[in-house]
ZAROVEX-478646 format. One record per residue (C-alpha): residue number from 1; residue in three letters; z, y, x. Coordinates in Angstrom, 1 decimal, always signed. Each point is the difference from the previous one (the first is absolute). Example, Ala and Ser with C-alpha at 12.3 -4.5 7.8 and 13.67 -1.06 7.14 Angstrom:
<pts>
PT   pos   code       up    north     east
PT     1    ALA     +7.8     -4.5    +12.3
PT     2    SER     -0.7     +3.4     +1.4
</pts>
This chain:
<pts>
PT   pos   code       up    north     east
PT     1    UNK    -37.3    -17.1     +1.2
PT     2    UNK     -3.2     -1.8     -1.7
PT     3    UNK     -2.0     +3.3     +1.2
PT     4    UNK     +1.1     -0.4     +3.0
PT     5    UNK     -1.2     -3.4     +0.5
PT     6    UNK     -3.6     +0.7     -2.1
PT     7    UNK     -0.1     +2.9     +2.7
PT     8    UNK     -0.1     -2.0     +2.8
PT     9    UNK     -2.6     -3.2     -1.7
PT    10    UNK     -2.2     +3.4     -0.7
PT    11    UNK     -0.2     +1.0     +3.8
PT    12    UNK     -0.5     -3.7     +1.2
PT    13    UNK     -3.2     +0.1     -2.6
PT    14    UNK     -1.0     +3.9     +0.3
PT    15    UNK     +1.6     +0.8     +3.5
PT    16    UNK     -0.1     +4.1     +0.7
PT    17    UNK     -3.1     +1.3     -1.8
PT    18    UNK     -1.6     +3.3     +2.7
PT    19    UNK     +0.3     +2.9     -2.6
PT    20    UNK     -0.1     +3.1     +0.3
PT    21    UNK     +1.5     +0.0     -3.4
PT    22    UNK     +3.0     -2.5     +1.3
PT    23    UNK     +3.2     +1.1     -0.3
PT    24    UNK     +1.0     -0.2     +3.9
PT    25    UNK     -2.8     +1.7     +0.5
PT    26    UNK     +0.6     +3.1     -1.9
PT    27    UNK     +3.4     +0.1     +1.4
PT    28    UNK     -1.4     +0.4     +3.6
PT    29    UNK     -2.4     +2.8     -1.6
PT    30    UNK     +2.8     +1.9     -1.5
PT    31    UNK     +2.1     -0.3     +3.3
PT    32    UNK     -3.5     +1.0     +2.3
PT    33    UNK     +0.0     +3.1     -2.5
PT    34    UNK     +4.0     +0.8     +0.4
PT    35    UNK     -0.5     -1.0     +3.6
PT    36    UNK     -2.7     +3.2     +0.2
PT    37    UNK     +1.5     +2.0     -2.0
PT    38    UNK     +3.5     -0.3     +1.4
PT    39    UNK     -0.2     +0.0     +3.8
PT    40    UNK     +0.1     +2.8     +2.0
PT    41    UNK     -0.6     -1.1     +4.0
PT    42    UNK     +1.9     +3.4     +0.6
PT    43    UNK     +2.8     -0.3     -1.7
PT    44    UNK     +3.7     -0.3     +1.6
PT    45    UNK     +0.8     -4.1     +0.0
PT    46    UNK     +3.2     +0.8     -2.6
PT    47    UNK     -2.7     +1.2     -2.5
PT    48    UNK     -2.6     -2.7     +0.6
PT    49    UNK     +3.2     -2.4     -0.7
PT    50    UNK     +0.1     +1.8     -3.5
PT    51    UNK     -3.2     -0.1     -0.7
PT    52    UNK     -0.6     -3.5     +0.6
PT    53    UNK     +3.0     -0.3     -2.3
PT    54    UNK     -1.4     +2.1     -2.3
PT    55    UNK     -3.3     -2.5     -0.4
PT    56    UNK     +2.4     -2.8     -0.1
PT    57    UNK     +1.7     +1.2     -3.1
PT    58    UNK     -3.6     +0.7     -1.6
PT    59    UNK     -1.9     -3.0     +0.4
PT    60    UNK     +3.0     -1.8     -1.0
PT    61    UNK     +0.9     +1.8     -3.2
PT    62    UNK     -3.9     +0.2     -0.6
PT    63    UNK     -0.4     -4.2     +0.4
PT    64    UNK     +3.3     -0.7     -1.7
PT    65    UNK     -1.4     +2.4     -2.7
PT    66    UNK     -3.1     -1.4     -0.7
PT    67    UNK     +1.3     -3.6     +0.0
PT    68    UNK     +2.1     +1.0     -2.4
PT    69    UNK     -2.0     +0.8     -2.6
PT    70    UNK     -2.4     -2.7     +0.6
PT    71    UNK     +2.5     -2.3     -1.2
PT    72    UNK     +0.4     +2.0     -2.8
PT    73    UNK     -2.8     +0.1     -1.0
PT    74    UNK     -0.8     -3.9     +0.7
PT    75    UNK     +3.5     -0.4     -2.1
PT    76    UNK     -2.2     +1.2     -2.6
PT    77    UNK     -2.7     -2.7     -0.1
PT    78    UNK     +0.6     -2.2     -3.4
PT    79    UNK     -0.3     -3.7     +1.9
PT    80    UNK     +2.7     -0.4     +2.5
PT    81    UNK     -1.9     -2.6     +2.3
PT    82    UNK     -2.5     +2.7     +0.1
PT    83    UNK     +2.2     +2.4     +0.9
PT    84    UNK     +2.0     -2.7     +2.8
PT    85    UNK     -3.2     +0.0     +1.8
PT    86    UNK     -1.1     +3.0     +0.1
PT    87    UNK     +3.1     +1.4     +1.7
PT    88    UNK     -0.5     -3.5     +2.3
PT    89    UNK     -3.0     +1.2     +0.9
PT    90    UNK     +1.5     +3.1     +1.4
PT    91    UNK     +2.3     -1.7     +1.5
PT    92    UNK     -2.3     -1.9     +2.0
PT    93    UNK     -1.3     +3.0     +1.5
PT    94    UNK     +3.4     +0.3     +1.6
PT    95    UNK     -0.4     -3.0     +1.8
PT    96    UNK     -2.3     -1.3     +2.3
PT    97    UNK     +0.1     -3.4     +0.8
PT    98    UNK     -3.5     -1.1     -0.1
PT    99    UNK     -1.0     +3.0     +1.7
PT   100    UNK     +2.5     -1.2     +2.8
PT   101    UNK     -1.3     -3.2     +0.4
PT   102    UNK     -4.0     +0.5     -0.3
PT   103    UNK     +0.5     +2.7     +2.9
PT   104    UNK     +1.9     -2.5     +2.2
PT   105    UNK     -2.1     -3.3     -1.0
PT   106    UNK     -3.1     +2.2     +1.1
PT   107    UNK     +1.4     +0.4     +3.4
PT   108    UNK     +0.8     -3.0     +0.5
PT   109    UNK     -3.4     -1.5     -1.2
PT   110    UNK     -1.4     +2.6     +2.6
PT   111    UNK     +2.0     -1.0     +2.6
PT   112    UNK     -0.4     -3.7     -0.6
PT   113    UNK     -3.9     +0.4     +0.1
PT   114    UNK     +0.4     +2.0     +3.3
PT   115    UNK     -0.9     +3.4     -1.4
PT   116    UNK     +2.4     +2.1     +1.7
PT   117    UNK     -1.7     +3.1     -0.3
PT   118    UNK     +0.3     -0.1     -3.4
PT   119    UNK     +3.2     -1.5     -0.5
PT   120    UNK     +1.0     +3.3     +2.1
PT   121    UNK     -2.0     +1.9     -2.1
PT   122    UNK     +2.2     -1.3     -3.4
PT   123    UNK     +3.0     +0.3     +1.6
PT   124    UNK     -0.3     +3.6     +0.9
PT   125    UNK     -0.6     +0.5     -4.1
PT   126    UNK     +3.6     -1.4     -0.5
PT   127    UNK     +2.5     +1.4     +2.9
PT   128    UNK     -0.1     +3.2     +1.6
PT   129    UNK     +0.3     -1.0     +3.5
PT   130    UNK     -3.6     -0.4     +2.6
PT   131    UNK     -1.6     -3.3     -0.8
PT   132    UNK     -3.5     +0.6     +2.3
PT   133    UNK     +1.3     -1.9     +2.8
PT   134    UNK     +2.3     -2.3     -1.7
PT   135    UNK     +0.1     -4.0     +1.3
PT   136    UNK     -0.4     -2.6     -2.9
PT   137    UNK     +4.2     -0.5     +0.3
PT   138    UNK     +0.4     +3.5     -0.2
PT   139    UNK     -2.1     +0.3     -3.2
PT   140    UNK     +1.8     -2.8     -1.4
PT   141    UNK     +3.0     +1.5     +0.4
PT   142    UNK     -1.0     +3.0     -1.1
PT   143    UNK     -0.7     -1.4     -3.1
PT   144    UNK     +3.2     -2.2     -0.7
PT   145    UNK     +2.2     +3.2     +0.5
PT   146    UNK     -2.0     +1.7     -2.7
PT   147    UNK     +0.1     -3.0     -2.4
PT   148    UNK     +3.6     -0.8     +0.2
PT   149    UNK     +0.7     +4.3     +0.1
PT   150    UNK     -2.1     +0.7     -2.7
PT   151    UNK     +2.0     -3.0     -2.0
PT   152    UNK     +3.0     +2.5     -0.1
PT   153    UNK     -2.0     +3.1     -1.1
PT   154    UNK     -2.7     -1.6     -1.6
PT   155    UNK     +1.5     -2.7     -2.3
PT   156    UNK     +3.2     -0.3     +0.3
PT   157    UNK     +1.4     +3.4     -0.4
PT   158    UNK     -2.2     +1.3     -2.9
PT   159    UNK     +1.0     -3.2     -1.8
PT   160    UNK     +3.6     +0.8     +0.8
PT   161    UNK     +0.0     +3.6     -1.5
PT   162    UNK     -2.1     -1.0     -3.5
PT   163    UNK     +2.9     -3.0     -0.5
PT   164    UNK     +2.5     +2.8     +0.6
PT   165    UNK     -1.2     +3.1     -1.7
PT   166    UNK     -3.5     -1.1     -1.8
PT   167    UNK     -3.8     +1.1     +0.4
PT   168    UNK     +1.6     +3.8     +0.8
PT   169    UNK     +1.8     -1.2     +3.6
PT   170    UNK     -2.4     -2.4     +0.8
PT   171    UNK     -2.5     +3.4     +0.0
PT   172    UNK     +2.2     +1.9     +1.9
PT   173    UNK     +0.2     -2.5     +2.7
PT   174    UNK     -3.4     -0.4     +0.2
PT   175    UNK     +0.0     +3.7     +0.2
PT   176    UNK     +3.1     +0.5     +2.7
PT   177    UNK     -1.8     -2.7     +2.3
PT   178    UNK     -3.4     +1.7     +0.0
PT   179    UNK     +1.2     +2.9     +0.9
PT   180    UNK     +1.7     -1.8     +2.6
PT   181    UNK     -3.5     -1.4     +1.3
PT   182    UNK     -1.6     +3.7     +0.4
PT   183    UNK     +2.9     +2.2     +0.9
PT   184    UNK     +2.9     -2.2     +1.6
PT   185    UNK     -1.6     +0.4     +3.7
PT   186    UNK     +1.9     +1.4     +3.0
PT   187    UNK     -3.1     +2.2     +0.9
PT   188    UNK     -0.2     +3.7     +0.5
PT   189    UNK     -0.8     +0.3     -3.6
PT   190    UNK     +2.4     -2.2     -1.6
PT   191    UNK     +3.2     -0.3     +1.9
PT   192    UNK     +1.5     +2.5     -1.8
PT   193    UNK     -2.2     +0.2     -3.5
PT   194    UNK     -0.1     -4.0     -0.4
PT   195    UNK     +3.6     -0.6     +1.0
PT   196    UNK     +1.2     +0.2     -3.9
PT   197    UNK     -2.8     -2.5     -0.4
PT   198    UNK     +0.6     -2.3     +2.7
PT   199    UNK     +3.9     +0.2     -1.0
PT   200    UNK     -0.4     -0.9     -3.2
PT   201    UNK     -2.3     -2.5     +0.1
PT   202    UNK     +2.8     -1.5     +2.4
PT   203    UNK     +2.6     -0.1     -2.5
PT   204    UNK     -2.0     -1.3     -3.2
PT   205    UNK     -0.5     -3.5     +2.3
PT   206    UNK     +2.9     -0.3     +1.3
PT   207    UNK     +1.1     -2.5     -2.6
PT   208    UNK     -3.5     -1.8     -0.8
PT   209    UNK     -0.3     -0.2     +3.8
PT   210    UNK     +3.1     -2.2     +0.5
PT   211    UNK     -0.9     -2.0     -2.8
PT   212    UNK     -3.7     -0.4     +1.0
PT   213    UNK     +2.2     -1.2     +3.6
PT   214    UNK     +1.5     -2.8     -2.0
PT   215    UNK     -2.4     -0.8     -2.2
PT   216    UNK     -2.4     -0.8     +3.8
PT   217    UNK     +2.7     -2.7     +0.6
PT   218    UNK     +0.2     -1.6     -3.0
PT   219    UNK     -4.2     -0.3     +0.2
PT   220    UNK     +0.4     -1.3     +2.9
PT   221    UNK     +1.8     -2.4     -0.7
PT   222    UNK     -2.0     -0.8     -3.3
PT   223    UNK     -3.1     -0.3     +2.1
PT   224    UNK     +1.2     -1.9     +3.0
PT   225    UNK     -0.1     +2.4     +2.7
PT   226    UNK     +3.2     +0.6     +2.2
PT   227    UNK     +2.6     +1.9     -2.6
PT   228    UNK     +3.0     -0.4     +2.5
PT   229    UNK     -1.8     +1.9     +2.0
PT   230    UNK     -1.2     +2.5     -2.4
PT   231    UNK     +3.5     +0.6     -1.2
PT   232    UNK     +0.7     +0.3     +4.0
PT   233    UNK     -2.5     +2.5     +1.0
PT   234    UNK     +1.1     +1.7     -3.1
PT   235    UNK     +3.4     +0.9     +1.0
PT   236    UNK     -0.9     +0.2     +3.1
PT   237    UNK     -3.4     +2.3     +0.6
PT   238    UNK     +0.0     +1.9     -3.5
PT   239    UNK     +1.5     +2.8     +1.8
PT   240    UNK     -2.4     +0.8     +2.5
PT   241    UNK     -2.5     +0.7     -2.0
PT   242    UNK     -1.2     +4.6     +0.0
PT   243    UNK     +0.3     -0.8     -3.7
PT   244    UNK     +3.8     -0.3     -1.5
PT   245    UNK     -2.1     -2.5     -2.4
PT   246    UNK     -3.0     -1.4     +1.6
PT   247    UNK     +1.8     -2.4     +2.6
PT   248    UNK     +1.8     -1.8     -3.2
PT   249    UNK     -3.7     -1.6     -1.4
PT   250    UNK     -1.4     -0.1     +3.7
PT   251    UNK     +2.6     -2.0     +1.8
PT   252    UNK     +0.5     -3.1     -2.3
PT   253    UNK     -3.3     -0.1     -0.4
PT   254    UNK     -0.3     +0.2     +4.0
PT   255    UNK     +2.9     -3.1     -0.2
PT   256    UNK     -1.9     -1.8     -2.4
PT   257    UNK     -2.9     -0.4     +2.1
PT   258    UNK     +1.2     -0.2     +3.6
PT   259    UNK     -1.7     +3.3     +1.2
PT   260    UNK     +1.0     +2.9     +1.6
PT   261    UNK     -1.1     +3.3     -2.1
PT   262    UNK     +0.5     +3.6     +1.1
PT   263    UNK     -0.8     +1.1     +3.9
PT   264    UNK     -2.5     +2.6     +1.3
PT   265    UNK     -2.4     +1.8     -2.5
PT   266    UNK     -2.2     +3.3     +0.4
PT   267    UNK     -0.4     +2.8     -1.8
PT   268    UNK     -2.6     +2.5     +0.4
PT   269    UNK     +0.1     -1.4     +3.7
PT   270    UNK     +3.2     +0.2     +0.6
PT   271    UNK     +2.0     -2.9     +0.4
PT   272    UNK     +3.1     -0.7     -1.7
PT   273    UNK     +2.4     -2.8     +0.4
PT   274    UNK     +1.9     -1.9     -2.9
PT   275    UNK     +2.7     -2.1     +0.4
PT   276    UNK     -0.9     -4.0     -0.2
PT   277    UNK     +1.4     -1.9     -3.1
PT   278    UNK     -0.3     -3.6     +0.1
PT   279    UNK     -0.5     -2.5     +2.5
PT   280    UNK     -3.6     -0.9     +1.9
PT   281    UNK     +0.2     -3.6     -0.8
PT   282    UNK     -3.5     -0.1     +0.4
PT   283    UNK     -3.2     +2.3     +0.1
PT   284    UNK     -0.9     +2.2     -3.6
PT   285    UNK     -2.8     -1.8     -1.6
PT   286    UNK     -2.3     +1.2     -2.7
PT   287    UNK     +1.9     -2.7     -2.1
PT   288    UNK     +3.0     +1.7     +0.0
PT   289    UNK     -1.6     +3.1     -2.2
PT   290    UNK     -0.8     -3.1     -2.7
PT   291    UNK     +3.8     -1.0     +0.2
PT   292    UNK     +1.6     +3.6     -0.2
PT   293    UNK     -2.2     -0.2     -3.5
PT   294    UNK     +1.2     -3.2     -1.4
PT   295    UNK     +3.5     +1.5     +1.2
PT   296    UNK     -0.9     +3.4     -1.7
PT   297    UNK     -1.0     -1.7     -3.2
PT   298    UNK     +3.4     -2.3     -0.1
PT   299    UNK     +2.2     +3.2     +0.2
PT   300    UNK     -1.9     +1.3     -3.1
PT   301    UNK     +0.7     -3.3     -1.8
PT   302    UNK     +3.2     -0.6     +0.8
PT   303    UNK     +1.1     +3.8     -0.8
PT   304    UNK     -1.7     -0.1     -3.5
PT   305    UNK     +1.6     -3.6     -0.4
PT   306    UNK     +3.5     +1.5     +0.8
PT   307    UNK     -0.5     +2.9     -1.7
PT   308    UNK     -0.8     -1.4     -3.3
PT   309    UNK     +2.6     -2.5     +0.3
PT   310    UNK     +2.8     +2.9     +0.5
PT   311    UNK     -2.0     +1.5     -3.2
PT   312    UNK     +0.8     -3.2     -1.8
PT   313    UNK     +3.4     -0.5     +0.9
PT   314    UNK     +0.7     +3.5     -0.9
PT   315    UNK     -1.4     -0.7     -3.5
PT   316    UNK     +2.1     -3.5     -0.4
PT   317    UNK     +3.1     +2.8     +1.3
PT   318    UNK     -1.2     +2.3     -3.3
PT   319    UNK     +0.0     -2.7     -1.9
PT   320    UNK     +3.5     -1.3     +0.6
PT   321    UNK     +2.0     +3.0     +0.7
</pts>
C-alpha cells in the first residue's frame, strides 16, 4: 500500500517523463506492430473480430509477462526500500496525474490570457474531437471532460488493479486501456478489429468508475463546491454518457460546479451530439478546468487515504483473528 502512496508523491515531483523508452510507450509500439501485422482491410468482419481478439490476448499476456518478472527480479535487490521504490516508480508510470493537470492548467492559462488559438491548439493534443473553431467555453469544456475522464483511466483505475493484483495488473491495465485509445473506434477500420478492445476496456472500469463517481462527491464536499448536487447529477446524468463509464467522473464533477458538460462536438467535420449532464447554472469559465484539478487531485487523496486505511484495518483483522 506504501508503494502505492510513494508512486503517486513520485508523479506529483517527476510527472510523465516523454520516452521512447517509457513503458506506455512501448506498449503502443508493440500494439502499432500487432495492429500491422494483424489487420487485414479484406477480411470477413467475423475474422477481423478474431483477430483483434487475437492481439488482445498478446499484448496482454506479453505486459502481464514482462511485469512479472520485473518484480522478480526487483524482489531480488538486497535493501527493501530500494526495492519499494523502484517498483513505485513503475507504478507511477501507470498514472498520470500531473500530466492531467499541467495539460489542463495550460489551457486555462491560455484562455485566461486570451490566446485562443492556442488554447485550441492544446486541446486538440488531448481529445480527439475538432478544436480549430472551438469558443473559449467550448475549450473549457473540452478540457474538464478530459480531466475528470482521464481520472477513471488515468489514476484511479491503474491504482485500483496494482492494490488488487500488484505491479502485474496494474500493467495489464495500462496495457488493456491503450489498446483501447488506438483501436476501440467505431471507424471502418476498427468497428469490428477494436471491438475486443473497446469491450474490454469497458469492463476493467466498470468498478473504479463508480467509485471515482463517489469519490467526486465526497471532494466536493471536502472542497466546498455543491456535493448535493454532485451526488444529484450523479444518479441522475451518469447514464447518458456514449461511455458505460465516462458519465460516472463527468456528471458530479458537472454537479459540483454548476455547469452543463456534454452537447454538440465535431469530428472530422461531422457533427455529433452528446447528451447534456449537469445543469447551466452559469457560463463554463477557464476557472472551472483549475477546479476539475483540485477535484481530480482530492479523488486521488481520498482513494489512497481509504485504501490504506482498509489495508490497516485488515492487518488489525490479522492480528486478532
Amino acid at each position: 500500500m506504501l508503494t502505492a502512496v510513494l508512486a503517486f508523491f513520485i508523479d506529483c515531483i517527476l510527472g510523465d517523463p516523454r520516452s521512447r523508452f517509457h513503458p506506455v510507450v512501448l506498449i503502443g509500439n508493440l500494439v502499432a506492430w500487432l495492429d500491422h501485422c494483424f489487420y487485414r482491410p479484406d477480411d470477413a468482419n467475423e475474422k477481423k473480430l478474431l483477430a483483434g481478439g487475437v492481439l488482445v490476448l498478446i499484448v496482454l499476456v506479453v505486459c502481464y509477462e514482462a511485469a512479472w518478472c520485473v518484480l522478480r527480479l526487483i524482489e531480488l535487490i538486497p535493501l527493501e526500500h530500494l526495492g519499494m521504490a523502484l517498483e513505485a516508480l513503475l507504478l507511477a508510470f501507470m498514472i498520470s496525474p500531473k500530466s492531467l493537470a499541467v495539460a489542463g492548467m495550460e489551457i486555462r492559462n491560455l484562455l485566461k490570457d486570451g490566446e485562443l488559438s492556442e488554447a485550441r491548439r492544446k486541446v486538440g493534443w488531448i481529445v480527439g474531437r475538432d478544436t480549430e473553431k472551438l469558443s473559449a467555453p467550448e475549450a473549457s469544456r473540452a478540457a474538464i471532460e478530459t480531466v475528470a475522464e482521464n481520472t477513471v483511466d488515468g489514476i484511479i483505475s491503474p491504482l485500483f488493479f496494482y492494490l488488487v493484483g500488484g505491479l502485474p495488473l496494474a500493467v495489464l491495465y495500462r496495457a488493456a486501456n491503450t489498446m483501447d485509445s488506438m483501436l476501440g473506434y467505431k471507424n471502418a477500420k476498427y468497428l469490428y478489429f477494436g471491438r475486443v478492445a473497446a469491450r474490454l476496456d469497458d469492463v476493467l472500469n466498470y468498478i473504479p468508475a463508480r467509485m471515482t463517481g463517489a469519490l467526486f462527491v465526497l471532494a466536493a464536499f471536502l472542497l466546498h463546491f455543491d456535493g448535493r448536487r454532485a451526488w444529484r447529477i450523479l444518479r441522475r446524468d451518469a447514464a447518458k454518457h456514449p461511455s458505460p463509464n465516462g458519465g460516472h467522473a463527468e456528471a458530479p464533477v458537472a454537479g459540483a460546479l454548476g455547469i452543463r458538460l456534454g452537447g454538440k462536438n465535431y469530428y472530422f467535420g461531422e457533427p455529433h451530439f452528446r447528451a447534456y449532464m449537469g445543469e447551466a447554472t452559469r457560463d463554463i469559465e477557464a476557472d472551472d478546468i483549475q477546479k476539475t484539478v483540485r477535484l481530480m487531485y482530492t479523488v486521488t487523496i481520498l482513494f489512497l487515504l481509504i485504501a490504506y486505511g482498509g489495508f490497516l484495518l485488515w492487518q488489525q483483522r490479522a492480528i486478532f483473528f
